[in-house]
N, C-alpha and C positions, 0 to 999 in steps of 0.2 A: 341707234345706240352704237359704242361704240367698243369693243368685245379685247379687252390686254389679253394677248396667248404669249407674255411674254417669258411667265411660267414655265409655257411649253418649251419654248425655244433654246429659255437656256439648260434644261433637263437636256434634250436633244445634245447640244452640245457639251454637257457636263460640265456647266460651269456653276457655283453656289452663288448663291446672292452676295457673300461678303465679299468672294472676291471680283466680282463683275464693279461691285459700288465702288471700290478700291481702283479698278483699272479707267473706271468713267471720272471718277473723282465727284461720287454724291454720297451720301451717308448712307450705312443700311436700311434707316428706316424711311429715308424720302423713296427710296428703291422699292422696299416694301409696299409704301403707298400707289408706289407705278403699277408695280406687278400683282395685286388686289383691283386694279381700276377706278380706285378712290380720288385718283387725282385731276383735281379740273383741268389739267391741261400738260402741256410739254414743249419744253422750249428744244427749238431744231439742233439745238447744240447737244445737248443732250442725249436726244436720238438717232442722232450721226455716230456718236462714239459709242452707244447699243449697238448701232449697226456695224460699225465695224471691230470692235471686240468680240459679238459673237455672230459676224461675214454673215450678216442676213439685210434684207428689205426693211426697209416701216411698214409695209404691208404683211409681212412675218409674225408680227407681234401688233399690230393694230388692225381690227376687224372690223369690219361697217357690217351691222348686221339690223335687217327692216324693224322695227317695231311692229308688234301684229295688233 
């Protein structure tokens, strides 16, 4: 499974959700679906401008965590 701490990240760096969707250029609510883990998937484009507005990994915000 695959565990969004993207939440966490941008707490950490105090950023809100609207303005992150704003500086990535996706709506709050597709953001919203990111940041709940509701979304089937993510395009690399996307996750690169995550990563660099809030200067972190894809491993920062994406978790491989086992199924038990």
């Amino acid at each position: 499974m695959i565990k969004v701490t993207l939440g966490l990240v941008m707490g950490q760096r105090g950023i809100t959700s609207k303005e992150l969707a704003k500086r990535i250029g996706i709506t709050p609510a597709n953001l919203s679906i990111l940041k709940t883990g509701k979304a089937r998937g993510i395009r690399f484009a996307t996750l690169e401008k995550i990563c660099q507005v809030l200067d972190c990994r894809p491993g920062d915000i994406l978790q491989y965590v086992k199924d038990e």
